[in-house]
N, C-alpha and C positions, 0 to 999 in steps of 0.2 A: 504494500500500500504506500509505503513511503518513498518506497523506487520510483513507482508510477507519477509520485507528487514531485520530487527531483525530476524527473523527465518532464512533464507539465512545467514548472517554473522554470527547468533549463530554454523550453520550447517560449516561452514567454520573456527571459531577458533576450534573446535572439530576437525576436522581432521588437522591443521594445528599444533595442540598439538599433536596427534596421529604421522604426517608425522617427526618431527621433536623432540619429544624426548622430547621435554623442555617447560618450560613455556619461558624464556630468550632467545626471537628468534623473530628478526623483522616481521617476517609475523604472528609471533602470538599479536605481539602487534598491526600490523595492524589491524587485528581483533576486538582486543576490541575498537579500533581507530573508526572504521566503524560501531561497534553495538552503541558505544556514539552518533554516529553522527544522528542515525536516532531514536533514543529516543530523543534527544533534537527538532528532526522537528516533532515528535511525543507529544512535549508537556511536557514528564517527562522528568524534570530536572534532580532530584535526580539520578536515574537509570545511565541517561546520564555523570555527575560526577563520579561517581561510574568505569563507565567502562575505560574513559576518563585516571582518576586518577590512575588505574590499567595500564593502557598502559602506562602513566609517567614514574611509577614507572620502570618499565621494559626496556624502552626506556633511562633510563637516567641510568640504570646499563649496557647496551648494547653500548652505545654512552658518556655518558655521559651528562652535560646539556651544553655544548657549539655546539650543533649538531642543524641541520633544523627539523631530524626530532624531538627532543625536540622542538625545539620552536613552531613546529605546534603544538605538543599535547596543550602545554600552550595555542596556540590559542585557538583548540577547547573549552578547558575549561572555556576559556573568553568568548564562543560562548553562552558554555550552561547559563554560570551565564547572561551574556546580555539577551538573549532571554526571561528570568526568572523575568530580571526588578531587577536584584542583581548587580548594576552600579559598586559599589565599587569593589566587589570582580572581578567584568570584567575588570578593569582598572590596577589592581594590576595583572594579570595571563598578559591580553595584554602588560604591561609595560616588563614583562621578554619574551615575544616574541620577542619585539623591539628589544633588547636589545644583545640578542642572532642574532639575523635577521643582526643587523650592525654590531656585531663582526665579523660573516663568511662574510657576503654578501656587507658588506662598504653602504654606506648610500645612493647609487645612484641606487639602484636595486628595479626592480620592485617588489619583493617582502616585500621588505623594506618598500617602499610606501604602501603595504596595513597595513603592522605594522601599519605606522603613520596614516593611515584610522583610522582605527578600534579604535585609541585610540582617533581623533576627534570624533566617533560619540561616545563615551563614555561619553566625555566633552561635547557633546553637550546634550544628553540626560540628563548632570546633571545642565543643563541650563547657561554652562558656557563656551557663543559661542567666546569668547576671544580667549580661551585656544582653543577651538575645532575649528577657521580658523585656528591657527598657524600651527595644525597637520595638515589640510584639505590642505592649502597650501605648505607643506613641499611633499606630498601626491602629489599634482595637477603637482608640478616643476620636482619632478622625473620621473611622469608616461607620463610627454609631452616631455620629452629629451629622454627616454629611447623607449618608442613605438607608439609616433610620435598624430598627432590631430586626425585623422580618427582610432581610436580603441576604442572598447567598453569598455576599462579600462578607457581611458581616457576621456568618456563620463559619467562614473560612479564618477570620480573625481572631472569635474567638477558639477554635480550635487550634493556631499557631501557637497562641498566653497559653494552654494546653500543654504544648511541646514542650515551652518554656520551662514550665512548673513539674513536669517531669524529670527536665534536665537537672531543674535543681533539689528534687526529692522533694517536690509538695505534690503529694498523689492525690489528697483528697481535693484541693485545690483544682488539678487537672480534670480530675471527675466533674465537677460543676461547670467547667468551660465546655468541657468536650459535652456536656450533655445539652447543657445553652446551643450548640453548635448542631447537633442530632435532633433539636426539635425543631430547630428555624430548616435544616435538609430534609424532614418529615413532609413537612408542613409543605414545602416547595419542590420538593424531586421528587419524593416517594420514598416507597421503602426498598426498591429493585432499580439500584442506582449505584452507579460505583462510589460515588461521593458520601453516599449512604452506608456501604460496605468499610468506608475509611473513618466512618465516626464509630464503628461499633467495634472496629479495628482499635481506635485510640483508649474507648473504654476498657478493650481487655486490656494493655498497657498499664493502665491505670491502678486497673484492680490486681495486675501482678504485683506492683509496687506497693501493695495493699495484702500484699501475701494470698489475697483470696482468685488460687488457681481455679477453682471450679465453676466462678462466673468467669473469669480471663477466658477458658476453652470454651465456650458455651459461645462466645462476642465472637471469637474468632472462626472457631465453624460457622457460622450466623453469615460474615462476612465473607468465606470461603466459596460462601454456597450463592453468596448475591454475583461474587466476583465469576464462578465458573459462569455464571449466565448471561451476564453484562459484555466481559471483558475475555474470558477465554481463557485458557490454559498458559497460552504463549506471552499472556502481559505480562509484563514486570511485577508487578502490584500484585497478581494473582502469585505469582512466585514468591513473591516476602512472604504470605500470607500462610503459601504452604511450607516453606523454610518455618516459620514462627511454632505451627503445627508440628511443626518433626521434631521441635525442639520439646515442645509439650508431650510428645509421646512418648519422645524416647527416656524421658525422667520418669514416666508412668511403667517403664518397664514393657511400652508397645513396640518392640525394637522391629520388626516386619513393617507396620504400617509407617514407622517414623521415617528408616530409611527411604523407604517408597518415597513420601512425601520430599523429603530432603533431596533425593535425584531427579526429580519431576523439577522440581524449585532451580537447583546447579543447572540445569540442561537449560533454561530459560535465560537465566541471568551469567551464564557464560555467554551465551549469542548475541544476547543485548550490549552487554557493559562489558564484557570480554574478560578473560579469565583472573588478568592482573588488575582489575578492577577493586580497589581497596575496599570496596562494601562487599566484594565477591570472595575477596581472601579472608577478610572479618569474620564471614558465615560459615568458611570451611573448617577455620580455628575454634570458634565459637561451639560447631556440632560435634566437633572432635573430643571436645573436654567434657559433654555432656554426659553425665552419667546419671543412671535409675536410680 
């Protein structure tokens, strides 16, 4: 699917260079804008850089770097270094997003608030959930004045303060955000939604941190079973989910079913994220040590 979308966007900078004369023309940078975007869900980094850092360039001789659409390219490129497990380098492209975001847009817009997202879950993935509530709650204060409780933005925010308070060992805490977060996605998606599957997902988290494993398994088959129907086997997301499960079984002494799930999980997020993939060697140290 994402090949085909690369093909499409390749097929579209070719004539949007043809239609336009130039390489130095917004719709040609869109282009490479778009061909980054679906090599980084595609897995290659590099590529996705590549195109990414070509649109920069051209967008920032077209606009300038005080412009949106500069600051989105820098996001992108924060996107593809996150997604890559390259923390720093995501934190340093996100930070001239911010930065760019509150000069045009003043610090009260929601787009502003994903800045300050993006750069909590940076902090947070570097295990330094201090730093990543301060962003998470600068985040949660603009997206509840600006588009009110009942939005899926501001569902998404408060399940980030969620992340936060996990990181820093407030489980009970996280419980309340993430359940704020599962009723405004109720309420608005359903309950056979992948975004639905990632709140019940963050619940068992919770309740691990909470020592209570037997609503933890209960949340994560719950979401196991939204995710095989939504999302498929081969997603990434369905793959944590049955990684998380093998992890749960194989402590219950399910060692059949844990493995199963655990090689099902490796075979997905080896293809994706590739095997040197630090979240992919994290998982295989991780199941190795578990024991019944």
């Amino acid at each position: 699917e994402y090949d085909k979308a690369i093909a499409q966007h390749s097929k579209s900078l070719e004539v949007s260079i043809a239609a336009v004369g130039k390489r130095e023309h917004p719709d040609v940078a869109a282009s490479y804008s778009n061909i980054g975007n679906s090599y980084t869900l595609l897995g290659n980094i590099a590529k996705a850089i590549e195109y990414h850092t070509t649109a920069l360039e051209l967008l920032k001789k077209i606009y300038g770097e005080f412009h949106l659409r500069t600051a989105q390219c820098y996001n992108n490129i924060g996107n593809a270094h996150f997604a890559k497990g390259n923390r720093k380098e995501a934190l340093e492209f996100y930070t001239k997003d911010l930065t760019i975001s509150r000069d045009v847009l003043g610090d009260n817009h929601p787009q502003t608030a994903k800045s300050y997202s993006n750069l909590g879950s940076v902090y947070n993935a570097l295990g330094d959930g201090k730093k990543a509530l301060e962003y998470y709650a600068k985040d949660l204060r603009i997206t509840l004045a600006s588009l009110g409780p009942r939005h899926i933005e501001t569902a998404k925010s408060f399940n980030n303060l969620g992340g936060g308070m996990i990181t820093c060992g407030d489980f009970a805490g996280a419980i309340v955000c993430y359940n704020r977060s599962l009723k405004v996605k109720l309420e608005l998606l359903g309950e056979k939604h992948p975004d639905t599957a990632k709140s019940y997902l963050n619940l068992a988290n919770g309740l691990s941190g909470l020592n209570n494993k037997e609503g933890a398994l209960a949340y994560r088959e719950k979401a196991l079973h939204i995710q095989m129907k939504t999302l498929g086997e081969g997603h990434p997301d369905t793959a944590s989910t049955l990684f998380n499960l093998a992890v749960s079984y194989k402590r219950r002494g399910m060692t059949s079913k844990a493995n199963d799930f655990f090689a099902r999980a490796m075979k997905t997020l080896r293809a994706v994220q590739g095997p040197d993939h630090p979240d992919v060697v994290r998982m295989q140290q991780m199941y190795a040590s578990v024991r019944a």
